[in-house]
Every structure is written in structure tokens, then in C-alpha cells.
C-alpha positions as a Markdown table, in Angstrom:
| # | Residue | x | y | z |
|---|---|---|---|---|
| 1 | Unk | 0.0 | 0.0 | 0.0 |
| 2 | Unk | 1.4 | 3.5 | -0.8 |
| 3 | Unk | 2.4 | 5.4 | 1.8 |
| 4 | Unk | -0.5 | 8.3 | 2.8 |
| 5 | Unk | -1.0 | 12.1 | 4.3 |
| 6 | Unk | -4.2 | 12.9 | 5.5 |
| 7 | Unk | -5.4 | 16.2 | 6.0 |
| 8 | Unk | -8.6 | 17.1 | 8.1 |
| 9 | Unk | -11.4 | 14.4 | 8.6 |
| 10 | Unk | -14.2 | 13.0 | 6.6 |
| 11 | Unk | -17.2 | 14.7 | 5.9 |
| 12 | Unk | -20.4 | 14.7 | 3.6 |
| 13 | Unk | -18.0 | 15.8 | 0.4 |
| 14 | Unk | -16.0 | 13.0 | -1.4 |
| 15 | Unk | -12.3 | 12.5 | -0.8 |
| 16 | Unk | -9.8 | 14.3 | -2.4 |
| 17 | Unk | -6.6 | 12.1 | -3.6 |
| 18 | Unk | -3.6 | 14.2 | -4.7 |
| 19 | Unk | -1.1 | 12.2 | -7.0 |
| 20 | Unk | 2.4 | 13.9 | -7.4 |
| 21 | Unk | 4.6 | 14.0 | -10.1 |
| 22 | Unk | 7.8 | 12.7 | -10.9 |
| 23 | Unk | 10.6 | 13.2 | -7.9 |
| 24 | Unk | 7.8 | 14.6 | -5.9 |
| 25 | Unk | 6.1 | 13.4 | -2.9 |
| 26 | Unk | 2.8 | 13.7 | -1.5 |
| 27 | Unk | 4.4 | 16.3 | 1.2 |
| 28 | Unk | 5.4 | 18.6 | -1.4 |
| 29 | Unk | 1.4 | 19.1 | -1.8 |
| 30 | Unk | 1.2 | 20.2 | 1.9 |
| 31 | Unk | 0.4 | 23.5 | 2.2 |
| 32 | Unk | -2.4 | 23.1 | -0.6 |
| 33 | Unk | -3.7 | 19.9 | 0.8 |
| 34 | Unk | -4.9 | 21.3 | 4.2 |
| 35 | Unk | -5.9 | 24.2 | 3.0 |
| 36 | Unk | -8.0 | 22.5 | 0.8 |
| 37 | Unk | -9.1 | 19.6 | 3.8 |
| 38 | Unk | -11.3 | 22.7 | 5.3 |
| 39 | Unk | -14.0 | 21.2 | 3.3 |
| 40 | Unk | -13.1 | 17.4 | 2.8 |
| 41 | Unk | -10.6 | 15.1 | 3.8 |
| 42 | Unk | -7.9 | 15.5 | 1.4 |
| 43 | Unk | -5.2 | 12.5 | 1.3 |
| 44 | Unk | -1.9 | 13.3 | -0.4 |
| 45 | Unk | 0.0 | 9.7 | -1.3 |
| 46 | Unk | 3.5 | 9.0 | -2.6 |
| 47 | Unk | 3.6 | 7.4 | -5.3 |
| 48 | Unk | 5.8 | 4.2 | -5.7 |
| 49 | Unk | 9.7 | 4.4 | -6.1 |
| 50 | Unk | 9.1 | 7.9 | -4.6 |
| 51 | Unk | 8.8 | 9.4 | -0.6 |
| 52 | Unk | 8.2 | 6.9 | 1.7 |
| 53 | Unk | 6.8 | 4.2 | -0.3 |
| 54 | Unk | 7.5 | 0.9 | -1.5 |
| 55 | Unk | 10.0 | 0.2 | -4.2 |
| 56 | Unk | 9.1 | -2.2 | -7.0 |
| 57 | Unk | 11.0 | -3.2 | -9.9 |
| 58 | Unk | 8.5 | -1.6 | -12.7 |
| 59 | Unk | 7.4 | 2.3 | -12.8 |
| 60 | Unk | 4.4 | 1.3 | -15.3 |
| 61 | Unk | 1.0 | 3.7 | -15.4 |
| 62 | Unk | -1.0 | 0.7 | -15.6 |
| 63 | Unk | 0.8 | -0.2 | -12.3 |
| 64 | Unk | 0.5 | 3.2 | -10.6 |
| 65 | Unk | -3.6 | 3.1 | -11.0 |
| 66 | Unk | -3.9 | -0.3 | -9.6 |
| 67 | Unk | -1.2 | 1.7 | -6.3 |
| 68 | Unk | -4.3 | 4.4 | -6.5 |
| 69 | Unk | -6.8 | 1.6 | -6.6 |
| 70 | Unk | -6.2 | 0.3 | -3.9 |
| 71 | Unk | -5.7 | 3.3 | -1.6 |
| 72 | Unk | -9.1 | 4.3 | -2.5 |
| 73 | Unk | -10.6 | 1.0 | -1.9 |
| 74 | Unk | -9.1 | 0.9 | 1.7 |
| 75 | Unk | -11.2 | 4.1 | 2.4 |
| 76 | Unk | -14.3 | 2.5 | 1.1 |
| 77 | Unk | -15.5 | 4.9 | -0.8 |
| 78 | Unk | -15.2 | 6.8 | -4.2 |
| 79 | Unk | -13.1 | 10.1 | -4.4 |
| 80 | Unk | -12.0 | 13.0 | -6.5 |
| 81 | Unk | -8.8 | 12.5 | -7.8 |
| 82 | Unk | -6.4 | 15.4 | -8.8 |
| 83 | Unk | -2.5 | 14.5 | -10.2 |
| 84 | Unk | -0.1 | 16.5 | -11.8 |
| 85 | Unk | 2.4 | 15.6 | -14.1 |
| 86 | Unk | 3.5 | 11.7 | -14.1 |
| 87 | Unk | 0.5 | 11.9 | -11.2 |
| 88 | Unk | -2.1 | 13.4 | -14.3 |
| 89 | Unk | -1.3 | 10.2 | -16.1 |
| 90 | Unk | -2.1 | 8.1 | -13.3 |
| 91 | Unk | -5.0 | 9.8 | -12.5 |
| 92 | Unk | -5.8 | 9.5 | -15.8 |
| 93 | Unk | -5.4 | 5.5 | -15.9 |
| 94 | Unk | -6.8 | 5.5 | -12.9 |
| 95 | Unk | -10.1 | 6.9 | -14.1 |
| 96 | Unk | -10.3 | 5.1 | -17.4 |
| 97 | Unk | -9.5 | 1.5 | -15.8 |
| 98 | Unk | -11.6 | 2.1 | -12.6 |
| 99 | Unk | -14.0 | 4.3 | -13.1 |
| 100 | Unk | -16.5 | 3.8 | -10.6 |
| 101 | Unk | -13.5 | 4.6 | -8.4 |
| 102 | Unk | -13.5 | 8.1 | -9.3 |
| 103 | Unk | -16.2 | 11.4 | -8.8 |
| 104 | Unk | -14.2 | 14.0 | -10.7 |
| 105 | Unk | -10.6 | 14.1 | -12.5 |
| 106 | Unk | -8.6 | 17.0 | -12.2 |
| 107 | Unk | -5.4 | 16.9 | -14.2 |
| 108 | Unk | -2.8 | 19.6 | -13.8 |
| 109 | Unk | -0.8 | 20.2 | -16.7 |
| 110 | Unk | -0.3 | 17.2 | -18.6 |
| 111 | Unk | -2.2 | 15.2 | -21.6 |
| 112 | Unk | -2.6 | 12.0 | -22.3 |
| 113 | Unk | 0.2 | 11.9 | -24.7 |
| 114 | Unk | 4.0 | 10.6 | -24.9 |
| 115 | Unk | 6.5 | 13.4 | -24.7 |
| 116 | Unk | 9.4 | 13.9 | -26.2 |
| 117 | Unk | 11.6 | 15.5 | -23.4 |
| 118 | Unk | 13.6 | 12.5 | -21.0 |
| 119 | Unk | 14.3 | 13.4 | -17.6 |
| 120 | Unk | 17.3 | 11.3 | -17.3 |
| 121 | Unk | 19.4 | 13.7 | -16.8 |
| 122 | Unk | 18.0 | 15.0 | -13.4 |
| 123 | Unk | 18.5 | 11.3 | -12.5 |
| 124 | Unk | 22.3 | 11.5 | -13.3 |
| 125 | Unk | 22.4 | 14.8 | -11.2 |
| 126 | Unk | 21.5 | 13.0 | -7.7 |
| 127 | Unk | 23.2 | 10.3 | -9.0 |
| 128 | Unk | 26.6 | 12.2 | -8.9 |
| 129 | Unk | 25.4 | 13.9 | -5.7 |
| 130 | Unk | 28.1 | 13.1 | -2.9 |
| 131 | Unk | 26.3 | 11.9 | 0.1 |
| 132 | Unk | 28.9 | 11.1 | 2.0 |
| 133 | Unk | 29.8 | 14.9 | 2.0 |
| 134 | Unk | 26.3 | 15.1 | 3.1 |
| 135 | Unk | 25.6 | 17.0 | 6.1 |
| 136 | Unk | 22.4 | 18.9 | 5.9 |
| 137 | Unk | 19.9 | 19.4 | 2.7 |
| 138 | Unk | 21.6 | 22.6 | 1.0 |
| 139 | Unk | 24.7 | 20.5 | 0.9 |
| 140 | Unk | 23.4 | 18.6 | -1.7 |
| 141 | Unk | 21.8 | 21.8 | -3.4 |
| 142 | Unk | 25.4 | 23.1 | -3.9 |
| 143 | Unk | 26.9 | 20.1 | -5.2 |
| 144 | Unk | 23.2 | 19.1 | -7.7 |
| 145 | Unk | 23.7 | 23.4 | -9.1 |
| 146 | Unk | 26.9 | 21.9 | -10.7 |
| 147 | Unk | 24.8 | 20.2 | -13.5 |
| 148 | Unk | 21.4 | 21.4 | -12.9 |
| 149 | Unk | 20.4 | 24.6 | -15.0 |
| 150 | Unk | 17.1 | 25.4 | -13.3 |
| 151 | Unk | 18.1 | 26.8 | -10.0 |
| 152 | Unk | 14.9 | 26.0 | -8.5 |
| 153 | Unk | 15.3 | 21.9 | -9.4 |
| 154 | Unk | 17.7 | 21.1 | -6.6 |
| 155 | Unk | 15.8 | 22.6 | -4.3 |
| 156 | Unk | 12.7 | 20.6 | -5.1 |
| 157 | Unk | 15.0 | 17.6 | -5.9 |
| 158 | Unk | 16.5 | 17.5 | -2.3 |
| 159 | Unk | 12.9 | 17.3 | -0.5 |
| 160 | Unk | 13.3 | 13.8 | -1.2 |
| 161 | Unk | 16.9 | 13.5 | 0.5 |
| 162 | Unk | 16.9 | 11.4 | 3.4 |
| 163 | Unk | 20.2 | 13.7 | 5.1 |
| 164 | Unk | 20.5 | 11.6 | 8.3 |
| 165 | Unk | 20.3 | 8.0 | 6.3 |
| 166 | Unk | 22.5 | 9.7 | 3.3 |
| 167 | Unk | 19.8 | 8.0 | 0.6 |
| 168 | Unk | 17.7 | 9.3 | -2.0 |
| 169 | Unk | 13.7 | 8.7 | -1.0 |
| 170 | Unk | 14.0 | 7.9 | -4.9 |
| 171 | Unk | 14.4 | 4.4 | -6.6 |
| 172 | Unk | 16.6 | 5.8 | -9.3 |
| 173 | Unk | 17.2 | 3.0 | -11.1 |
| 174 | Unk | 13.8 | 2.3 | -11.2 |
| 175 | Unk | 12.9 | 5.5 | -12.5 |
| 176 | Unk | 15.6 | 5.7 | -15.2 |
| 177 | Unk | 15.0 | 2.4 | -16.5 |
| 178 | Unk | 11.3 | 3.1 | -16.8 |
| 179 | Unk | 11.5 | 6.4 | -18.0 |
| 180 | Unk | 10.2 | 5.3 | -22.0 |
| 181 | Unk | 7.0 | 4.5 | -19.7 |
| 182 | Unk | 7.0 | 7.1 | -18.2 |
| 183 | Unk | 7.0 | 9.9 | -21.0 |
| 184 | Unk | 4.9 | 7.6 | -22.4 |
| 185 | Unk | 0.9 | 7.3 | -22.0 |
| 186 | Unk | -0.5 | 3.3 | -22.1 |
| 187 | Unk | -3.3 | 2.7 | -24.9 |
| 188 | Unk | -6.0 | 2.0 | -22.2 |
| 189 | Unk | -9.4 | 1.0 | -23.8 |
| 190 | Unk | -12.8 | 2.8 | -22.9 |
| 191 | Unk | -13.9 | 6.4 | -21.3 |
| 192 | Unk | -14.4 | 7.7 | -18.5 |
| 193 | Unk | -17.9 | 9.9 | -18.3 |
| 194 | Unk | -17.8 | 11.7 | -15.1 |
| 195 | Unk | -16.2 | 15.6 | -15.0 |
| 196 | Unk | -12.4 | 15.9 | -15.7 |
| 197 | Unk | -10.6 | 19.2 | -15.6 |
| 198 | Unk | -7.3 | 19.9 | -17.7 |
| 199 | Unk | -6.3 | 23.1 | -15.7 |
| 200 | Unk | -2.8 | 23.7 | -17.2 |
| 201 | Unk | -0.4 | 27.0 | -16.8 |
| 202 | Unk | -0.9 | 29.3 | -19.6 |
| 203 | Unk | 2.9 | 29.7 | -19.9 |
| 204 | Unk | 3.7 | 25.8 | -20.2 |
| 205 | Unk | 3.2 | 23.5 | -23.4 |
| 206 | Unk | 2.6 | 20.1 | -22.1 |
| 207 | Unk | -1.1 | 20.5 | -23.0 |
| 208 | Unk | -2.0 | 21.8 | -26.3 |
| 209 | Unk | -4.8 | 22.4 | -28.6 |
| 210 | Unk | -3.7 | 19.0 | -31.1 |
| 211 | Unk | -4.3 | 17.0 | -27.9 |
| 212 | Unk | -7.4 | 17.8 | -27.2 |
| 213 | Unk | -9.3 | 15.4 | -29.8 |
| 214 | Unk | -7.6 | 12.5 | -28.0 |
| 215 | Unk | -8.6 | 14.5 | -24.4 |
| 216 | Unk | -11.7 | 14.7 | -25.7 |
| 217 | Unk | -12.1 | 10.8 | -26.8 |
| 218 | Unk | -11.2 | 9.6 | -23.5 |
| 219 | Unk | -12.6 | 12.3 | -21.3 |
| 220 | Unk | -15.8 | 13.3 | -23.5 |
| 221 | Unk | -16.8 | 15.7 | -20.2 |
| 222 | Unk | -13.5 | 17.5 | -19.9 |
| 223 | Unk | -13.3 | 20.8 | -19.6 |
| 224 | Unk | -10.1 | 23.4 | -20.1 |
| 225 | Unk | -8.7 | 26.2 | -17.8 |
| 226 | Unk | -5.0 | 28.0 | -17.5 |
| 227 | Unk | -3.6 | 29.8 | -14.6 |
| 228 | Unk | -2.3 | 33.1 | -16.4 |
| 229 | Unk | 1.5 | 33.3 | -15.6 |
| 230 | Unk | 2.3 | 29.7 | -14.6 |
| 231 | Unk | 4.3 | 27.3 | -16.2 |
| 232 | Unk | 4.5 | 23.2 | -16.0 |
| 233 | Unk | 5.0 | 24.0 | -12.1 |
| 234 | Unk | 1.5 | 26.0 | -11.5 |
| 235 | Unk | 0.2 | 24.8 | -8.3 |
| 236 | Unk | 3.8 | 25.6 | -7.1 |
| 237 | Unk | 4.2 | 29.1 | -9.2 |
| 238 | Unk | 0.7 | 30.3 | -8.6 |
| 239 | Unk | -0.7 | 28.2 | -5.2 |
| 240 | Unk | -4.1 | 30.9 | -4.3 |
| 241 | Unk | -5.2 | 30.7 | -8.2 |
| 242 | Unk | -4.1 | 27.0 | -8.2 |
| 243 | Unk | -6.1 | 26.4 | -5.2 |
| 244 | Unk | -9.1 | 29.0 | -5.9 |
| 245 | Unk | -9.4 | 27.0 | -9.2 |
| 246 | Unk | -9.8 | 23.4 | -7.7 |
| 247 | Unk | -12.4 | 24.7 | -5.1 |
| 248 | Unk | -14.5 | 25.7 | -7.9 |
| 249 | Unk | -14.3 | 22.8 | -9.9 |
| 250 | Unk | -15.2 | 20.6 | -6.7 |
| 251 | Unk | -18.0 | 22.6 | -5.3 |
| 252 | Unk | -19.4 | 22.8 | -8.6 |
């Protein structure tokens, strides 16, 4: 079972499960995840090979909705189910393999599509980290600015640093042997009928207007909203719009 965070306590409103993205964890959600548990429980998971979760040997999406699956048949009830990134294809699986699983879809900045761009490279990067010179969390920073252009990736890479074990909360292997699958989407027959929302920064280019036949085939109820001045990262760029968007969409 994936390991979860639960924010506030049930109430009349469905569930909300948040599925991170890749080198994430559901902690990274925090601060969006209770606020947003003043209304309904709200349970933030890590995904596996990531946080505090089991490792397996495969990183496949079919794989990751059965993890989801699971976590939402443990609570014995259907929820809404929001994932961005890696976590938006999930969802998405999710949603089109278990259906009666899932109230509403919200997928943050990502289509159901196979992308072009590896992340391998960030891989490499905590790879060639040092953790033996390891002694707190900007440590690593320092060392991961070396070969990492984007100076706010290290910082988000080393929230999954265990300091005091000197490990990634990563299966790297995993993920770099995997990573066709992941940048990948799985041909998963059938639709899924109920709500879905493509909320995407209006400054990134993972969803675009050529995907939205294929959107629209699997997800004939989806609907389409940017965040004006995000990028890929929006509920990180832009957290009040981010959040003021998905209360919308769930009281709706």
C-alpha cells in the first residue's frame, strides 16, 4: 500500500486524492492539501519508487492506478482524484481503468500523450550527488547546481533527501529504467464519463490544442482552464489561483 497524508477528517463531500509527479512526494502538496481539507478530507500519497513508499521493480501507469486503486478501496469509498504531471497520467489511468472509483478528474498540466523530453538527466544529477559529504539538505543543493540549469530543481529535488540515512527517497534505477514508460501514455481502452478538468499553466506547453481530440475521446466531459502566468509547475508558481481553481471545480 502506498504510503498516505491525510489532511482534516471526513465529511459529507467525497475525498480528495492528490497524485504527485515525478521526484515529488505527497508532502510537497502540503500546504495546498490542508488548505484545501477545510472542506473534505484530502489525502496526499507517494507514489511508488518515490517518498516513503514501496519500491518495485516496474514504474508502469497501468501499475500506478492499480497503487491508486487500492488506496481508494481501503477508504471504502469513491473520491476525486487530482495528479499533476506523471501523477495526471495516473489519475488519468486511474479513471479510465476504474471508473467507478472516481467522482471527478482534475489533471494539472499534462495530456494523455508521450513526450518527447527525458528526464534522465536530473536522474544523473542526484546520481553524482556526494552523500557522504552530506551533512544537511543545501549540501546537496550546492553540489546538484553543478549540472542542474534550473536553480529551483535542486531545491525541489532534495525534499526527497533522506540527510541523516544519506539516501535518495528515490528508486533511481527504477525511474531511469522506466522512464520510456513514463513519457509515455498506455493505450487503455474505454472512457471515462464523469467531470475531468485539464487546468494547465498558460505559460507551459505540455497540453495543447492538437491534444485535445484525444482528451476529448477519453474524457468526452473535460473541460479546459490556464492559470495566467504559470508554467508546468502552477500549483507551485501560482498556489491561491491554483487552489481558488480546484475549489471551484469541486463545489461545482
Amino acid at each position: 500500500m502506498l504510503n498516505q497524508i491525510l489532511h482534516g477528517e471526513k465529511t459529507a463531500e467525497p475525498a480528495l486524492l492528490i497524485v504527485h509527479g515525478l521526484y515529488g512526494s505527497g508532502r510537497n502538496w502540503g500546504v495546498i492539501a490542508k488548505r484545501l481539507s477545510d472542506q473534505r478530507q484530502v489525502i496526499a500519497v507517494d507514489q511508488r519508487n518515490h517518498g516513503n513508499s514501496p519500491w518495485f521493480d516496474g514504474h508502469s501507469y497501468l501499475d500506478m492506478a492499480d497503487d491508486l486503486a487500492d488506496v481508494i478501496r481501503a477508504h471504502g469509498q469513491p473520491m476525486d482524484v487530482m495528479g499533476h504531471s506523471m501523477g495526471g497520467k495516473a489519475a488519468m489511468v486511474l479513471a479510465l481503468k476504474y471508473p467507478e472509483l472516481v467522482n471527478r478528474l482534475i489533471v494539472a498540466d499534462i495530456a494523455p500523450t508521450t513526450y518527447g523530453h527525458s528526464q534522465v538527466q536530473y536522474i544523473q544529477a542526484m546520481k553524482a550527488v556526494d552523500l557522504s559529504r552530506i551533512e544537511k539538505r543545501s549540501d546537496a543543493e550546492s553540489q546538484l547546481r553543478e549540472t542542474v540549469d534550473d536553480p529551483t530543481l535542486p531545491v525541489f529535488f532534495t525534499q526527497s533527501l533522506d540527510v541523516s540515512g544519506k539516501r535518495w527517497r528515490l528508486n533511481l534505477d527504477t525511474l531511469e529504467r522506466e522512464m520510456p514508460k513514463i513519457l509515455s501514455f498506455p493505450d487503455v481502452s474505454g472512457q471515462f464519463d464523469g467531470p475531468v478538468l485539464f487546468l494547465s499553466g498558460a505559460q507551459s506547453d505540455y497540453v495543447q490544442v492538437q491534444h485535445r481530440p484525444t482528451i476529448k475521446t477519453l474524457f468526452p466531459n473535460a473541460a479546459f482552464a490556464k492559470i495566467p502566468g504559470a508554467g508546468h509547475w502552477l500549483h507551485a508558481e501560482k498556489p491561491r489561483e491554483f487552489e481558488a481553481a480546484v475549489r471551484v471545480w469541486l463545489n461545482k
